[in-house]
Structure formats: C-alpha cells, structure tokens
C-alpha positions as CSV (number, residue, x, y, z in Angstrom):
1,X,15.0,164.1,87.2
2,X,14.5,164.2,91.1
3,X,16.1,166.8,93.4
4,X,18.0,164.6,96.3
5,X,20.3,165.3,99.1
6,X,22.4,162.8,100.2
7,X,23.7,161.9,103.7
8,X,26.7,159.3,104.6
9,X,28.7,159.2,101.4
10,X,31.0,156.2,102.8
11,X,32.1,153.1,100.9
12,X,28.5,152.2,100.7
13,X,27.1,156.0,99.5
14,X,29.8,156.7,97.6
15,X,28.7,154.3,95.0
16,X,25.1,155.2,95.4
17,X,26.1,158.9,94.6
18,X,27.7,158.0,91.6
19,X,25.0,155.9,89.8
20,X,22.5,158.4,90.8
21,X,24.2,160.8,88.7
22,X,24.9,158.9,86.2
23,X,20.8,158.4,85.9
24,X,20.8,162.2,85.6
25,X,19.4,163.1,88.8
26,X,20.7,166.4,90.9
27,X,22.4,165.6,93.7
28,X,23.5,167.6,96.8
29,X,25.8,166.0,99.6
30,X,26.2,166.9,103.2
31,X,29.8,167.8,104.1
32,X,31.2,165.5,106.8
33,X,34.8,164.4,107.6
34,X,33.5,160.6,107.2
35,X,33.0,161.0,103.7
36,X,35.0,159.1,100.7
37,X,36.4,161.8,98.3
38,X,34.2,163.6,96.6
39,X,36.5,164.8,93.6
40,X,34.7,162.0,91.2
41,X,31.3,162.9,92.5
42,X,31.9,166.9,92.1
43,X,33.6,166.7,88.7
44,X,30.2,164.5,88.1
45,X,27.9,167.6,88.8
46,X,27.3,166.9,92.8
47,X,27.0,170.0,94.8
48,X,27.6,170.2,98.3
49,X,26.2,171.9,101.7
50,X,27.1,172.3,105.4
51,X,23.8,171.2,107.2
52,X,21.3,168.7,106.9
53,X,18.7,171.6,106.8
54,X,20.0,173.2,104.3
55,X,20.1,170.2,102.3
56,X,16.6,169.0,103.3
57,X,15.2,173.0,102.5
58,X,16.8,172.3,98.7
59,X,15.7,168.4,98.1
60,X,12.7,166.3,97.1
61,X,14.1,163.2,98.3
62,X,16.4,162.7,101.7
63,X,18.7,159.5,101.5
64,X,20.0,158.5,104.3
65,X,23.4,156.2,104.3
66,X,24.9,156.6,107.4
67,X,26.4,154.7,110.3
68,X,24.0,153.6,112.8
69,X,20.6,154.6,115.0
70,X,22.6,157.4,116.5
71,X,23.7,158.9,113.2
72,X,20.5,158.8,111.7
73,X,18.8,160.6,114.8
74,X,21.0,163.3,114.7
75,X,20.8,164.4,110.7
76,X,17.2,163.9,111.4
77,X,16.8,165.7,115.0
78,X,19.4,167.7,115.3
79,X,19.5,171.3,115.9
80,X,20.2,172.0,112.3
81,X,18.6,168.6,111.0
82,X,16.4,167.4,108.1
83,X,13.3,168.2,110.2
84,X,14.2,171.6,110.8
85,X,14.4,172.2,106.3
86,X,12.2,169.7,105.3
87,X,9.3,170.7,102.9
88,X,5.8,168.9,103.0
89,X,5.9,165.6,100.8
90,X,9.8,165.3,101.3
91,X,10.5,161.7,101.2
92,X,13.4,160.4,103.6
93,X,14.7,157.2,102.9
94,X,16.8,155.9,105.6
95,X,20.0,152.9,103.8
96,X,21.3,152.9,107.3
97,X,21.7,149.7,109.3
98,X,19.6,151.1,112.6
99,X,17.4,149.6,115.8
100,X,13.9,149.1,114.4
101,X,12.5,150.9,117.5
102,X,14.2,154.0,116.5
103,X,13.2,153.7,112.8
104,X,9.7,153.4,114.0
105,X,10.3,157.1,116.2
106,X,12.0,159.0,113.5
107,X,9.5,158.0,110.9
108,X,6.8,159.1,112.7
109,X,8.4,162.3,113.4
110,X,8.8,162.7,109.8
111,X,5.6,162.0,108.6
112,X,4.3,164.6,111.5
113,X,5.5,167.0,109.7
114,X,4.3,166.4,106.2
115,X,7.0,164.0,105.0
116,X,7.1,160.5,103.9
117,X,9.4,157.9,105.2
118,X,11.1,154.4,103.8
119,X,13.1,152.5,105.4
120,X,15.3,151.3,103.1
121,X,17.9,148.6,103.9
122,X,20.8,147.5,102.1
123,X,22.9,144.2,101.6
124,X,26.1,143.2,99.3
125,X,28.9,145.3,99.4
126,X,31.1,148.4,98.2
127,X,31.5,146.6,95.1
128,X,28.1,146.1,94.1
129,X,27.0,149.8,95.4
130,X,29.2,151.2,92.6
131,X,27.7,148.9,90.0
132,X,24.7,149.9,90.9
133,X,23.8,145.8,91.9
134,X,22.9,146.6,96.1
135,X,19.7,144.7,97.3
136,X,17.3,146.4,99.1
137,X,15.0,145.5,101.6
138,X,11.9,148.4,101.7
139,X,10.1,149.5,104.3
140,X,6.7,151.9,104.1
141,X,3.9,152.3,102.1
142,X,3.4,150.2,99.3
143,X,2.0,153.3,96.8
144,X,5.0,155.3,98.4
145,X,7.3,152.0,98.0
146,X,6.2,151.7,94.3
147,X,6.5,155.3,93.6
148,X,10.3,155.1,94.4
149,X,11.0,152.1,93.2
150,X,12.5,153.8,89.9
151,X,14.9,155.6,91.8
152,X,15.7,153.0,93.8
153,X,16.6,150.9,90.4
154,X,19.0,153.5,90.0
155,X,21.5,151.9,92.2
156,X,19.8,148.4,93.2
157,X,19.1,145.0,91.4
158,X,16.6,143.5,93.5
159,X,14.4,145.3,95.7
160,X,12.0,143.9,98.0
161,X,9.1,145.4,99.9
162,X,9.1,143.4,103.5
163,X,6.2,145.5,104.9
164,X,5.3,148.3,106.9
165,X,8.1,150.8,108.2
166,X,10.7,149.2,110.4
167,X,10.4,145.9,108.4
168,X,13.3,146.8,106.1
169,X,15.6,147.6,109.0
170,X,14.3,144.3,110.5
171,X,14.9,142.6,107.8
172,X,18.6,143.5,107.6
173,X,19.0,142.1,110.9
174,X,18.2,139.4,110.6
175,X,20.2,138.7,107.3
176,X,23.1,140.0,108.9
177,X,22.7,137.9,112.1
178,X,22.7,134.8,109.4
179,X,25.3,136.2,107.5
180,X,27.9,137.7,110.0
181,X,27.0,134.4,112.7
182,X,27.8,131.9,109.8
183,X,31.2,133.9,109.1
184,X,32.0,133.7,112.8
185,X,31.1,130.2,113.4
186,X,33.5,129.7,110.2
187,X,36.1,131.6,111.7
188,X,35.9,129.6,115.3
189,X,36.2,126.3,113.5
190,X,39.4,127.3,110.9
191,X,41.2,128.9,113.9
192,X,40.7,125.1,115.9
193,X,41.9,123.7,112.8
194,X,44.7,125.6,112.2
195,X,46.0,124.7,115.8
196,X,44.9,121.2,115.5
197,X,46.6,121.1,112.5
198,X,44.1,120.5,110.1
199,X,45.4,122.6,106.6
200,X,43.4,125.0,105.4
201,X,42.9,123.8,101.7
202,X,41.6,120.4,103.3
203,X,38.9,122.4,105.7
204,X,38.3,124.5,102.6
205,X,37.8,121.6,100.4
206,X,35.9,119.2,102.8
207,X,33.5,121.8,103.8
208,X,32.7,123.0,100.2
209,X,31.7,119.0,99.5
210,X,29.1,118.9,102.0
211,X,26.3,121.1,104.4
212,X,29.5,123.8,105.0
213,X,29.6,124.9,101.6
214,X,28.0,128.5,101.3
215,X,28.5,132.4,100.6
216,X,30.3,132.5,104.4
217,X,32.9,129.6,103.1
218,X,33.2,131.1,100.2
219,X,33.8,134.9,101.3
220,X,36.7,133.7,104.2
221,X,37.8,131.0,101.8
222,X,41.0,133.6,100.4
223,X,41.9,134.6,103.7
224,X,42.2,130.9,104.9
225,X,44.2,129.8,102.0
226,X,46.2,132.8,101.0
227,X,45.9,135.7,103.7
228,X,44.0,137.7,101.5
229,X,41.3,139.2,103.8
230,X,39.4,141.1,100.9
231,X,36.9,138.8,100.3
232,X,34.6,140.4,103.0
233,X,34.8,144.1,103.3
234,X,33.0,144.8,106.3
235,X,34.5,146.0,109.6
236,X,34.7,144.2,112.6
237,X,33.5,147.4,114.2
238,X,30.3,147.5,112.0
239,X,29.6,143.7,112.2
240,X,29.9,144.6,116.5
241,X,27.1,147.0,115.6
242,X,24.7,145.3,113.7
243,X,24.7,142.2,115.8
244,X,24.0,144.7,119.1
245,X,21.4,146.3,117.1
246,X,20.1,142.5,116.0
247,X,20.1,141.2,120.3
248,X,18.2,144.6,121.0
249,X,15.8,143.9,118.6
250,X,15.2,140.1,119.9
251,X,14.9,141.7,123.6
252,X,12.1,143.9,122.4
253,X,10.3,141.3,120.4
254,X,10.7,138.5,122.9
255,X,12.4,136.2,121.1
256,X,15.7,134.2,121.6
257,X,18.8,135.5,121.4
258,X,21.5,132.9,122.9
259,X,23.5,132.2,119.4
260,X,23.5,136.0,118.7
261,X,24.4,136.7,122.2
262,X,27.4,134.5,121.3
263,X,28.2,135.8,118.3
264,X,28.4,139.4,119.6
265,X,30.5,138.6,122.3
266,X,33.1,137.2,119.9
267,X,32.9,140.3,117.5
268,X,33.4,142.4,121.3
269,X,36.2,140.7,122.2
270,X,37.8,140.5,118.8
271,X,37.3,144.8,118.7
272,X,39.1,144.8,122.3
273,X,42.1,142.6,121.8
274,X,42.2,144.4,117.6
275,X,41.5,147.2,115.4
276,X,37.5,147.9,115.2
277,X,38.4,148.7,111.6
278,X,40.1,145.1,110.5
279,X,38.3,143.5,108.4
280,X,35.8,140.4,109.8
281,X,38.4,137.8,108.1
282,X,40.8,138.9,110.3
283,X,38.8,137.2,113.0
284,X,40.3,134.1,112.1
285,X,43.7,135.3,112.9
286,X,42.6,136.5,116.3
287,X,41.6,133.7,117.1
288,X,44.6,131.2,116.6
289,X,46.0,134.2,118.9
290,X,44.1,133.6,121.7
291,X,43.6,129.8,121.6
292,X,46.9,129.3,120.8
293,X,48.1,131.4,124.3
C-alpha cells in the first residue's frame, strides 16, 4: 500500500481516485471547488485536506491531475504548496496537460529538494479513467519510471516511457495536436457540407470507405447524424489550451507550426462566438453558424 495525495479530482481524477482505492492504496485529496463529488470517494476510505502542504507533509506519492501549466505551478510553488511539505524521496507525478518548459522548471525544483519527478501524461477519456483503461505517456527516469509502473497499472492499460522529463508532456502534444486538428478539420468539412447540402449519413458513409475513415470520424460521427455530441467529451475550452500549449512548444523547439496555428485559431474563435465548456462536437454547429451568415 502506498501513501498518496491527490490533486485535481476532475472528470479525469475522479476516476483515477477511485481505482486507486479500489487497489487498496490510502488516498488523501486536496479540497478545491473544481472537484467532482467526493461522496463515492469518501464513503471509499479517501480523506481529505486543505493545502497542498499538508497533503505533501502526509504522502509518499504526489499526483498531480490538474488543469494546465498554471495550475500545476501553483500546488507546486505556492505559498502553501507541495514544496513547502514535501519529504525527501517524495515522488510527484504530474497527469496534467502542461508546456514542457514549465515541466522541465518545476521538476527541477522538485528534485532540488530531495524529491523525484514524472511527468506523466494521459490520453482517452472520463470513461476509460474510471475503468481504470487511461494511456499514459511517462516522463523521468527509467529506474524511477519502472518503480511506479505498478501504481501506475492501477488506473492505466498501456503505459509508455517516451524519455527523459518533459517527454511525456511532449508527447501529449503532439497526440493532441493530431487528435483535436483531425476533429477540427472534420468539423470544417461537415459544416461545408451541411450548407452545400451534402447529408450527413452520405459524408459519414463516404468518408468511412476511404483515407477519412478514423477515431476523429468516428468520435463526431453521432453528432453529425443524430446531434448527440457525447462522443467526444472534451471541452472546447481545454482543446483551446492544449493546442496553445502545443504552438508554444513548436516556437521553442523551432519547428513549424502553420496547421496548428490554424487549428487554434478556430478553437479561439469558436470559445468567443460559444460556451468554452461545449463540447468540441459542437464545433460543427458553430460553424454552419458562421458560414451560413
């Protein structure tokens, strides 16, 4: 049994939590107004505290599952952070979505002080977090990587080690730059057929015969034939973030960014003219909107 405290219990953590506990480890969650309920988790054997150095004074393990770059800094850095509790050979492991750069800071921060740091991506969804079926893309040292890697199991099905830290986190960019651009260039093209008056079964269908068929077809596929936008929880606030994060880490690196440029600009305007928390679906919708004024 390993000691953790656990930061960011969103639709993401939540599940996490719960198939940590159910693989008997004691678990301690940060208060926060962002959280999911925590009546299942409780009733589960959770305890809970009001600072991240508190938690970090009372943990073996940090995990880290919380918005973005910022977020992470602050639990981390903060007045009343992890830093400020953490014991020598703490291990933080970081399931955000954050800028490589700052990965690269905190972590060595961290490690200053005695801990041990993975950065420890995630992909899927909500649905496979509480099965315990996530995929994780791991950052750090490989003894430290392998070392976890049965705690880890506790809540993913495959788990990958991409390298030194920040790799992880770079990783996930770059999936979600694939993923989220494919969605959007989806999106674009069922929003011209809609108003060129191309149905939606026969884009569906065409596309799934030939080089358009993938998971991005088949994740906006219900939406484009029934309305049903559930087939992709993510946010359109979220998918904004991670492809800012993904064009910040092409400036640094000096690579290329003119697709992912595009794509965030859609995702930015979409968050203007909508809600930030609609789902990425709903893109097409906004869309037709627009071109159709």
């Amino acid at each position: 049994m390993t000691t953790i405290g656990m930061i960011g219990i969103g639709m993401m953590g939540h599940g996490i939590a719960s198939n940590l506990l159910k693989h008997g480890h004691s678990l301690t969650l940060l208060e926060h107004p962002g959280n999911q309920p925590l009546d299942a988790l409780l009733a589960a054997g959770a305890l809970t505290c009001n600072t991240p150095q508190a938690l970090a004074q009372q943990s073996q393990v940090v995990l880290l599952c919380v918005t973005g770059s910022p977020q992470v800094e602050a639990v981390l850095l903060g007045e009343d952070g992890v830093l400020k509790g953490m014991r020598p050979g703490t291990i933080v492991i970081d399931c955000s979505t954050a800028v490589p750069a700052s990965t690269e800071k905190v972590a060595a921060l961290v490690i200053a002080q005695g801990g041990q740091f993975l950065d420890s991506a995630m992909t899927r969804t909500p649905k496979e977090a509480a099965e315990g079926r996530l995929n994780l893309l791991v950052g750090g040292d490989v003894a430290l990587f392998e070392s976890c890697k049965p705690l880890l199991s506790c809540f993913a099905e495959n788990i990958v080690h991409t390298g030194p830290i920040g790799s992880g986190h770079r990783m996930k960019l770059l999936h979600n730059f694939v993923s989220l651009g494919s969605v959007a260039l989806l999106a674009e093209a069922a929003a011209c057929a809609q108003l060129s008056g191309v149905s939606a079964q026969t884009f569906v269908d065409v596309l799934a015969m030939g080089g358009g068929w993938g998971a991005a077809l088949e994740r906006l596929k219900p939406a484009m034939t029934s309305g049903d936008t559930s087939g992709l929880r993510f946010s359109m606030g979220n998918a904004l973030k991670d492809l800012t994060y993904y064009n910040q880490m092409a400036l640094d690196a000096h690579a290329d960014h003119t697709v992912a440029q595009a794509v965030k600009s859609t995702l930015q305007a979409a968050c203007l003219e909508g809600d930030p928390q609609a789902l990425v679906p709903e893109l097409i919708g906004l869309l037709v909107k627009r071109q159709g004024t």
